[in-house]
VMD Tcl script that draws the C-alpha trace (Angstrom):
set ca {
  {13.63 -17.86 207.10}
  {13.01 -21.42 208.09}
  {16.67 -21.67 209.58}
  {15.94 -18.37 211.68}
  {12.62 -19.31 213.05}
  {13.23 -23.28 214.27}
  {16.85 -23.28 214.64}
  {18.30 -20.20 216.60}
  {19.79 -22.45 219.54}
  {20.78 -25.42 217.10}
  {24.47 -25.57 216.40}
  {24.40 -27.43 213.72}
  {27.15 -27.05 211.80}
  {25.71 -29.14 208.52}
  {22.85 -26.37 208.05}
  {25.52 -23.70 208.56}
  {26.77 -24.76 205.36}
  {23.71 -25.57 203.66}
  {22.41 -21.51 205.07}
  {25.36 -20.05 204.03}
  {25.03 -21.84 200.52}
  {21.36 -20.40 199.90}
  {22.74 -17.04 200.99}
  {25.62 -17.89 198.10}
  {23.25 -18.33 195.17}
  {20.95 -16.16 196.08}
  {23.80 -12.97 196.32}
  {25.02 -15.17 192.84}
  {21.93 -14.75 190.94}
  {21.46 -10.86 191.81}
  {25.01 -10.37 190.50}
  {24.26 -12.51 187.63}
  {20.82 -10.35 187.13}
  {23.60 -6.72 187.58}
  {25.73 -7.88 184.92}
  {23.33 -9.09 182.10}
  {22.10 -5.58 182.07}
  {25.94 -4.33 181.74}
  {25.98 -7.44 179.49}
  {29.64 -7.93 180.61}
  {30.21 -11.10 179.29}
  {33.28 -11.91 180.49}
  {32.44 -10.87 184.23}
  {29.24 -13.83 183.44}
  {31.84 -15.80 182.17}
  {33.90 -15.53 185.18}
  {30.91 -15.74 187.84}
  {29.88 -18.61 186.13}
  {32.75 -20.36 186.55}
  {33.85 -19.23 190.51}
  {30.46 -20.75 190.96}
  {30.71 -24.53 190.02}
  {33.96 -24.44 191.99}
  {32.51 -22.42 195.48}
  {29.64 -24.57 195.34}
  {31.61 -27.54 194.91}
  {33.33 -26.39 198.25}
  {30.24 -25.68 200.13}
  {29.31 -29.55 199.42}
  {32.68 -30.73 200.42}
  {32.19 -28.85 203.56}
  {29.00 -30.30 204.32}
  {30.42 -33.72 203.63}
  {33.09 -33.07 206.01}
  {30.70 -32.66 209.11}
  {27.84 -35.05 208.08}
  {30.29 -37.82 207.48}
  {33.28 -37.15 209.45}
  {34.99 -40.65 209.19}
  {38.58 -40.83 208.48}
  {38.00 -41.80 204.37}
  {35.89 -38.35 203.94}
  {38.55 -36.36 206.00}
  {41.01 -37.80 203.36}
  {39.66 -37.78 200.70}
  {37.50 -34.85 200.42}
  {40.38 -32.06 200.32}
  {42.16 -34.28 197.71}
  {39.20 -34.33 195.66}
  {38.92 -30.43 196.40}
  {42.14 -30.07 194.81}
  {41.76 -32.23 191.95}
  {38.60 -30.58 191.17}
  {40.56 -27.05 191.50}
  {42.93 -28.02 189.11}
  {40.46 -29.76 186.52}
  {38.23 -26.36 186.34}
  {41.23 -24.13 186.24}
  {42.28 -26.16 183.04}
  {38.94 -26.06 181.82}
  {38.65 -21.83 182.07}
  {41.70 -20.73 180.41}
  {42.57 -23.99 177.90}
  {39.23 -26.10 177.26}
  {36.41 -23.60 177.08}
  {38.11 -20.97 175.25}
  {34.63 -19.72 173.84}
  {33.36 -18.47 177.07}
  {30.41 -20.21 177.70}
  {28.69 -22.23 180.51}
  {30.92 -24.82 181.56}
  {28.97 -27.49 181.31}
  {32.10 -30.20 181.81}
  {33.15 -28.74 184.66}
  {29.51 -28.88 185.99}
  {29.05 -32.25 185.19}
  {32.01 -33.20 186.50}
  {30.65 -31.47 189.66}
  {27.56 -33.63 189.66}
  {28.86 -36.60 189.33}
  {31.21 -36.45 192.41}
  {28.62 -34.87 194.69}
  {26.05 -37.68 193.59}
  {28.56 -40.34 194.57}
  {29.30 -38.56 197.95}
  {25.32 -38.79 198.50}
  {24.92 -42.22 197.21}
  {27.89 -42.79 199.91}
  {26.30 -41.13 202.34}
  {23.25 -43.24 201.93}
  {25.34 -46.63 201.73}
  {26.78 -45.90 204.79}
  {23.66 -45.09 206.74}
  {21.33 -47.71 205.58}
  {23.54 -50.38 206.24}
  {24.62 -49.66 209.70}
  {22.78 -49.19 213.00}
  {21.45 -45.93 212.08}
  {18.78 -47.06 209.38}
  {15.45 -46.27 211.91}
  {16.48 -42.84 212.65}
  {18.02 -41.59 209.31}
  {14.48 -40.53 208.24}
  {14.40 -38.09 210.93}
  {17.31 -36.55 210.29}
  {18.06 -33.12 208.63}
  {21.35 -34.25 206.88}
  {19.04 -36.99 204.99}
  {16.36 -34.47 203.33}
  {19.38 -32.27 202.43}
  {20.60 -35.42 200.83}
  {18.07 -36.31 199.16}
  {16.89 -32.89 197.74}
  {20.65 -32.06 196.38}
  {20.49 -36.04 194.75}
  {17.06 -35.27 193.27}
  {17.92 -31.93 192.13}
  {21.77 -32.74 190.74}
  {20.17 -35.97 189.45}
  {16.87 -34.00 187.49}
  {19.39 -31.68 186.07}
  {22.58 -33.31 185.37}
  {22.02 -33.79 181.27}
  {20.58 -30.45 180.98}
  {23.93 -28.99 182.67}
  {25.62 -31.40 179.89}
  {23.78 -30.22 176.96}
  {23.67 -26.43 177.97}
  {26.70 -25.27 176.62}
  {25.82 -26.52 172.76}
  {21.96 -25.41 172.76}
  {21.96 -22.07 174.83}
  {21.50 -20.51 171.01}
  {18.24 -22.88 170.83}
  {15.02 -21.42 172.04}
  {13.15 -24.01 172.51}
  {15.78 -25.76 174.61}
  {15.87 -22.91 176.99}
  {12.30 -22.92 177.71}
  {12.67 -27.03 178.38}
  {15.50 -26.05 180.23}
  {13.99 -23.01 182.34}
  {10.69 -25.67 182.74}
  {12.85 -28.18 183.92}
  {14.82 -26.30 186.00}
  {12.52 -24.39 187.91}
  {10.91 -28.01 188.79}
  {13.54 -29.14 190.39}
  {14.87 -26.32 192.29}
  {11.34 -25.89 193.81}
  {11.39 -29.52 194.74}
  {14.90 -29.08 195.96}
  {13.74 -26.12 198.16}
  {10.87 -27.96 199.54}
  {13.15 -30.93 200.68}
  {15.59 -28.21 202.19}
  {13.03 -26.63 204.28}
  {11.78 -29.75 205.52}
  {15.56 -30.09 206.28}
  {15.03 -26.94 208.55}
  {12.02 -28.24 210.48}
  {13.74 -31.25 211.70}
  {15.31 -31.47 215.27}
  {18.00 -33.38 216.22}
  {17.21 -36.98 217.62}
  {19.47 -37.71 220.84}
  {20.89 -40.67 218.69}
  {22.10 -38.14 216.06}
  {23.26 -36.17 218.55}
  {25.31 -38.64 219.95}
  {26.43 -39.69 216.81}
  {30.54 -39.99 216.46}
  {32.90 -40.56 213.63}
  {34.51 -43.45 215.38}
  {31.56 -45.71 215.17}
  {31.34 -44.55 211.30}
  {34.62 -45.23 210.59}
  {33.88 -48.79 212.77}
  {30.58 -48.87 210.66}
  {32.84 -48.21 207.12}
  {35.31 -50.65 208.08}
  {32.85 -53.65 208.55}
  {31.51 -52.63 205.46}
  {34.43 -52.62 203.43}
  {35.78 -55.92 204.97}
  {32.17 -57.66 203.58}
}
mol new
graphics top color blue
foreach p $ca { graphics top sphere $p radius 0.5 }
foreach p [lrange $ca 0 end-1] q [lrange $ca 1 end] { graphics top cylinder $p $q radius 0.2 }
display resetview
């Protein structure tokens, strides 16, 4: 709603991704809803697991346009790929049980908090550390760091206490904190225009910018 109402003219293609991701879970968790009724386990199973790695895509995307220097245009489609082949492993030869994939999802974590935390690095030390705050790729940033961050050992210790009731009420608790604070950061993500030093923002003086970094 937020995207609709204050960005209609924006071509932004960062909250493309970060729309069409919202759009992803949200379609997710109806199916999710569908099939718990059928209780077709596998077909959770399976949309489980096509999740981690589509949303792991979705980030990579997002990535590509809010940082696109030469070292993120190389190296996020080989981590794309390494990630593919990891979870594939992981569905049909490490979790043979059929539960939440909570490996796979912490691998997931881990790689998208180091993208933010490189996002950050890069931002704060350069020339672009008094407008960064009034940017929309920073609050969607910083909500997926909190979130990912909040959740990460609950992700780790879901697949071994999902039998535990007391753990799923810390976890649902937990959670739903998170993704609330997560959704407040995104819409504040949505309010934000672009400054005319964002919008004249280019991946040459990043990759200049990543380069002098790198060097010190």
């Amino acid at each position: 709603m937020f995207y609709v109402i204050f960005r209609r003219k924006d071509k932004e293609t960062t909250l493309k991704v970060i729309l069409f991701y919202i759009i992803y879970c949200v379609l997710n968790e109806v199916l999710l809803i569908f099939l718990s009724h059928l209780r077709s386990i596998e077909a959770i199973f399976i949309v489980f697991s096509s999740f981690t790695l589509i949303e792991f895509t979705f980030f990579c995307l997002f990535f590509r346009y809010a940082l696109p220097t030469r070292f993120i245009k190389n190296a996020i489609p080989i981590l794309w790929v390494i990630f593919l082949i990891f979870s594939t492993i992981d569905i049909f030869y490490i979790n043979k049980e059929r539960n939440f994939d909570s490996f796979t999802a912490g691998i997931e974590n881990i790689l998208i908090i180091l993208l933010c935390i490189y996002y950050l690095a890069v931002h704060l030390k350069g020339n672009y550390n008094l407008s960064i705050y009034s940017t929309f790729d920073f609050w969607v940033i910083i909500a997926f760091l909190i979130y990912l961050s909040g959740t990460f050992f609950l992700y780790i210790m879901a697949q071994n206490m999902l039998n535990d009731r007391k753990f799923l009420i810390q976890y649902n608790i937990i959670n739903a904190v998170f993704n609330i604070l997560k959704d407040i950061l995104l819409a504040i993500a949505m309010l934000m225009k672009p400054t005319d030093e964002t919008k004249g923002r280019k991946a040459t003086d990043l990759d200049k910018l990543l380069n002098f970094n790198l060097k010190n």
